[in-house]
C-alpha positions in Angstrom: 0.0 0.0 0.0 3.1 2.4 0.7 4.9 1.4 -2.2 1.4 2.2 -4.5 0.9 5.6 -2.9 4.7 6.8 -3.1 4.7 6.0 -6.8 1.1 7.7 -7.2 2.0 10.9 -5.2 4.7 12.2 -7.3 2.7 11.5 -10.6 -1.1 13.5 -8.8 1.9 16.7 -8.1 3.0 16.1 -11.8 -0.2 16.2 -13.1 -1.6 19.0 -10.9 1.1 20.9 -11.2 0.7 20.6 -15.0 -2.9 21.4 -15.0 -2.7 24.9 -12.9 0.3 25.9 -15.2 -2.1 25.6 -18.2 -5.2 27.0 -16.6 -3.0 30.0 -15.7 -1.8 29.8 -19.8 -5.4 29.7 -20.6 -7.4 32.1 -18.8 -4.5 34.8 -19.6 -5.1 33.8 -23.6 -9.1 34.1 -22.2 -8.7 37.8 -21.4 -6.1 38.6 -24.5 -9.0 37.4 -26.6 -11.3 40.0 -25.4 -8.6 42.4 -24.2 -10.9 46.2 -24.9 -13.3 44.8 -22.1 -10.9 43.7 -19.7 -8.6 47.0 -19.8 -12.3 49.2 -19.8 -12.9 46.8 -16.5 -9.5 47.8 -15.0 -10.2 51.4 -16.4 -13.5 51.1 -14.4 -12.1 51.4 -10.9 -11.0 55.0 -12.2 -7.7 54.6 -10.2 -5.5 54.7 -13.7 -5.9 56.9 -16.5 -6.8 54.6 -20.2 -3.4 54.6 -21.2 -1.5 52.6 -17.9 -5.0 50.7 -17.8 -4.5 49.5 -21.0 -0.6 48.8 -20.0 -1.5 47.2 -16.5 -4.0 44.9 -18.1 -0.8 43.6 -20.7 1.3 43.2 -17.9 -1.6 41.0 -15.8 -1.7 38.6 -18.8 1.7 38.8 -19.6 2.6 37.6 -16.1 -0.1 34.9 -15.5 1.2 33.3 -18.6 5.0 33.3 -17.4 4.1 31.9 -14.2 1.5 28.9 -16.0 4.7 28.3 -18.4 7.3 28.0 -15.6 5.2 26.2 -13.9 4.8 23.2 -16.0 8.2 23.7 -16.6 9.5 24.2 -13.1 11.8 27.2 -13.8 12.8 29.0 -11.0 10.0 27.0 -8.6 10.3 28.4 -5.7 9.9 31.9 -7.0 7.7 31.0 -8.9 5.8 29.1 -7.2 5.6 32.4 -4.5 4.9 34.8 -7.1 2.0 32.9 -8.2 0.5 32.0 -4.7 1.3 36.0 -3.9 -1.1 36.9 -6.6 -3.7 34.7 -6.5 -4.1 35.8 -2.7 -3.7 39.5 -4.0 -6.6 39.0 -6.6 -8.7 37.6 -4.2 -8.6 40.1 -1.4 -9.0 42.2 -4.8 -12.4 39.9 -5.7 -13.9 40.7 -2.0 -13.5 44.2 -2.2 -15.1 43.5 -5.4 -17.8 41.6 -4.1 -18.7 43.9 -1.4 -18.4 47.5 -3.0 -19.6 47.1 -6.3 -22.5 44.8 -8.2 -20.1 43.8 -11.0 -21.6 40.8 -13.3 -18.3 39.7 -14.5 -15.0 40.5 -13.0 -13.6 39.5 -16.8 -10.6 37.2 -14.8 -11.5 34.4 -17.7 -12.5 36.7 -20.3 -15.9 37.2 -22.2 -15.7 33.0 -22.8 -16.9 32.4 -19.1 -18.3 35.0 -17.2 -18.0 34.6 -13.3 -18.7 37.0 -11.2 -16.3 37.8 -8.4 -18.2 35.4 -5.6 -17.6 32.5 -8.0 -13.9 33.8 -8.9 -12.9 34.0 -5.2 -14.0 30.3 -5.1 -12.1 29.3 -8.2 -8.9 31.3 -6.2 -9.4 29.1 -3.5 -9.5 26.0 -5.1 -6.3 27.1 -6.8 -4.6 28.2 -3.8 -5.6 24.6 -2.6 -3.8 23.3 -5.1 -1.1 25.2 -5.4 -0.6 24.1 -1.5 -0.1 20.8 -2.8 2.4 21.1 -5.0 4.5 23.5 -2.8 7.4 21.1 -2.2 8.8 21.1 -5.6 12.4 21.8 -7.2 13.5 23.8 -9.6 14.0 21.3 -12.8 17.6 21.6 -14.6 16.8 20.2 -17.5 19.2 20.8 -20.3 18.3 24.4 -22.2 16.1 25.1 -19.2 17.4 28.7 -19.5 16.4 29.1 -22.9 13.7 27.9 -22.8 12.2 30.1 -20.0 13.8 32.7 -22.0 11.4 31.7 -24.4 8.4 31.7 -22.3 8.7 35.2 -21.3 9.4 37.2 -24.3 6.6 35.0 -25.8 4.1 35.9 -23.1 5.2 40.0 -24.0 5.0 39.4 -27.7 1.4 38.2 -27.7 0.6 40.7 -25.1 2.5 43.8 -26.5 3.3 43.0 -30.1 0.5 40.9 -31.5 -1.8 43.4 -29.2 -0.8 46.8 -29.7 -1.2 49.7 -27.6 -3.8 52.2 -29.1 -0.8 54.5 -29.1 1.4 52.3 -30.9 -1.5 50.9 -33.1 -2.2 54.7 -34.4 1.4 55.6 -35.2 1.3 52.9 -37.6 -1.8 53.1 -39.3 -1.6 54.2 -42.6 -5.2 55.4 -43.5 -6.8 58.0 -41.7 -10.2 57.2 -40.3 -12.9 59.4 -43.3 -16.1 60.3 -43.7 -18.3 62.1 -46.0 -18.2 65.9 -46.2 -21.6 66.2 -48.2 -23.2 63.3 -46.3 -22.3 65.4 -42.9 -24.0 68.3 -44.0 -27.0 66.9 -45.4 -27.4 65.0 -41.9 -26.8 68.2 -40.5 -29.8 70.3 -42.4 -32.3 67.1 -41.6 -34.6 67.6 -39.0 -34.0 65.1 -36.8 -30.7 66.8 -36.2 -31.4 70.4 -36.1 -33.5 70.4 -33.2 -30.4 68.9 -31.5 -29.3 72.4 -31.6 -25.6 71.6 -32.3 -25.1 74.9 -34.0 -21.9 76.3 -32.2 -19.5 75.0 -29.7 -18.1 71.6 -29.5 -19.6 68.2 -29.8 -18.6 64.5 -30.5 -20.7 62.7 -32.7 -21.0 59.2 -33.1 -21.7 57.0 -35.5 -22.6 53.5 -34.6 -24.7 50.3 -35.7 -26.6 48.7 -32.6 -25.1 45.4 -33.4 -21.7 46.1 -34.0 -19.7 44.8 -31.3 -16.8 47.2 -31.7 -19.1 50.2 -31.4 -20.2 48.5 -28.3 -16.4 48.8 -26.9 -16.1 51.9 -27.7 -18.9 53.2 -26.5 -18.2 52.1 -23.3 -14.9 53.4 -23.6 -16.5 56.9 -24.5 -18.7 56.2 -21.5 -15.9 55.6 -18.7 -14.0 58.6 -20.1 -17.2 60.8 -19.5 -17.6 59.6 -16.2 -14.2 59.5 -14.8 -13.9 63.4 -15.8 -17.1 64.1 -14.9 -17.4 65.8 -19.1 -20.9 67.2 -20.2 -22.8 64.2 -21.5 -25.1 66.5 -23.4 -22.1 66.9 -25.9 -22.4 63.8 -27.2 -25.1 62.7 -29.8 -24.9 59.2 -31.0 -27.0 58.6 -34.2 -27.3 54.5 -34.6 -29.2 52.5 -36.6 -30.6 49.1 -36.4 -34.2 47.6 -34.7 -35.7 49.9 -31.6 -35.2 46.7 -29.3 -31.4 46.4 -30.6 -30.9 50.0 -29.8 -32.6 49.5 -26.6 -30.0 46.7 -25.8 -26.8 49.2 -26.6 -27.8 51.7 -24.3 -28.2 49.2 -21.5 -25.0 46.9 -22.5 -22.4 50.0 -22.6 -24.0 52.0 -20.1 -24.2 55.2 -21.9 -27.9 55.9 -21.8 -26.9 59.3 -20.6 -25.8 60.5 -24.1 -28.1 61.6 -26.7 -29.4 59.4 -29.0 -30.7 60.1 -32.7 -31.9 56.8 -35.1 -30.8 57.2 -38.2 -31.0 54.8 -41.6 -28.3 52.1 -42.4 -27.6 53.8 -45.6 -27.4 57.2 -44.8 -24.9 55.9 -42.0 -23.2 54.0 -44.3 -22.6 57.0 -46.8 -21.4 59.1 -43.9 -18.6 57.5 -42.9 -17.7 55.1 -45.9 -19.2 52.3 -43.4 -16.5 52.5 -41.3 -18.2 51.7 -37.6 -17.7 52.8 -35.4 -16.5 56.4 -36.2 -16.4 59.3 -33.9 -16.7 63.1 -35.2 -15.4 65.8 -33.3 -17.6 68.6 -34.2 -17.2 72.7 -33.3 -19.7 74.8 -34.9 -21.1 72.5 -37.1 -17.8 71.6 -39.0 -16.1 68.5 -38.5 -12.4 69.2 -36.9 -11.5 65.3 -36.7 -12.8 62.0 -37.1 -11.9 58.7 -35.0 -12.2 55.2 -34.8 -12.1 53.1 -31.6 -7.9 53.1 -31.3 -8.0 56.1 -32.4 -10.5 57.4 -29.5 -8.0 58.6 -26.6 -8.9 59.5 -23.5 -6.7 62.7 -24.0 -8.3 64.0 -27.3 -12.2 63.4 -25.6 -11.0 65.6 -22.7 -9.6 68.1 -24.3 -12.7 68.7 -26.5 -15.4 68.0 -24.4 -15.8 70.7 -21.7 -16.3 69.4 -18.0 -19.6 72.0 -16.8 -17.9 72.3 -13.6 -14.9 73.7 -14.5 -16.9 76.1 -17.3 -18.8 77.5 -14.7 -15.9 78.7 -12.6 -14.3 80.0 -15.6 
């Protein structure tokens, strides 16, 4: 009976550890695949500004996918092994605050694939933690090329993160085209009447142009949102004219949380004509001419602020 459970032992650590270094591996590539809504989740706590939201959110994948590889591995275990229980208790301490102060439905730790919201993601914590307990009393492995090949974990962890998953910043410096729209459409949409009684006649406004179902309009739409409400900017200079069914429209305003804005319905192919169907595109508008147009990259938390006045500060001007 001994002899059965001291060959089993070593092969349940094996395949345990083996199993948390690829859930680690896999819930990082879980969040890279829907990497807008996890940096607009960190963004969310409005602790960092967009840009080191967007870097802290690389840097959380980047790092659970180091420590899943050099854990299967064993590279460096006993750091490792530290690092990784240091973080899942840091996440979860995280999670409770979380839990207590906030009604989030997902706290996006696996991604848009499974949602679990943060009661459920403290348990899964646990249950790692558990297991990570059991697996504490492993060596580092030297393994011939062991150096190279953590070598190659990490700078493959910050290539998918960093390179294959460009910063908005980075992304716009190398985009060739420039985001365009139609001059003549613009002003035709301007002189109908659904728009002039929007009164948009002089100062500054951001105008978007969105289709309900278009899931990247749905990003940056709550990206527009978060930037609004973290700098507390006048919602009532943004219009967002969107087309597609009443119900679907109905479902934007409640998915990206941006009911606050004005909203005008417009037809698919008068939105099409406008901006070359490019969606979603964002028009910075003063005095009824168009000064630039954006698309979700190239919506920065910088450029919004800059031409959206916050009332608060107008009024003590």
């Amino acid at each position: 009976m001994n002899n059965t459970d001291n060959k089993f032992l070593p092969i349940l650590k094996i395949v345990i550890r083996v199993l948390l270094g690829a859930f680690f591996i896999a819930t990082a590539v879980m969040k890279l695949m829907s990497l807008d809504h996890f940096e607009l989740y960190i963004f969310s706590f409005q602790i960092f500004n967009f840009v080191l939201s967007t870097i802290i959110a690389r840097l959380v994948i980047a790092a659970e996918m180091i420590l899943g590889f050099f854990l299967i591995f064993k590279i460096f275990y006993k750091p490792t092994w530290w690092a990784t229980m240091l973080m899942m208790c840091g996440f979860t301490l995280f999670l409770v605050y979380v839990a207590i102060f906030r009604d989030d439905s997902s706290c996006h730790c696996m991604g848009d694939l499974v949602e679990l919201n943060p009661a459920w993601s403290i348990v899964k914590n646990l249950v790692t933690i558990v297991l990570l307990l059991l697996v504490r009393k492993e060596s580092t492995a030297h393994f011939r090329g062991w150096k190279l090949v953590g070598i190659f974990g990490v700078v493959a962890a910050f290539v998918a993160t960093f390179v294959l998953f460009p910063l908005d910043g980075v992304y716009n410096l190398f985009k060739k085209d420039q985001t365009t729209y139609n001059e003549k459409s613009f002003q035709a949409l301007m002189e109908d009447s659904v728009m002039t009684v929007q009164q948009l006649d002089t100062g500054n406004y951001i105008i978007g142009v969105v289709a309900s179902g278009c899931k990247y309009c749905k990003v940056s739409m709550e990206k527009l949102h978060s930037i609004c409400e973290r700098h507390e900017l006048d919602n009532n200079r943004v219009l967002i004219t969107i087309w597609g069914e009443d119900e679907s429209i109905a479902e934007f305003q409640e998915e990206t949380g941006s009911k606050q804005f004005r909203y005008v319905k417009i037809n698919p192919i008068q939105a099409v004509e406008l901006v070359n169907g490019r969606f979603p595109t964002y028009l910075y508008v003063h005095n009824q001419q168009i000064v630039k147009a954006a698309d979700l990259r190239q919506l920065t938390e910088r450029d919004v602020t800059e031409f959206i006045p916050n009332p608060k500060e107008d009024s003590n001007d």
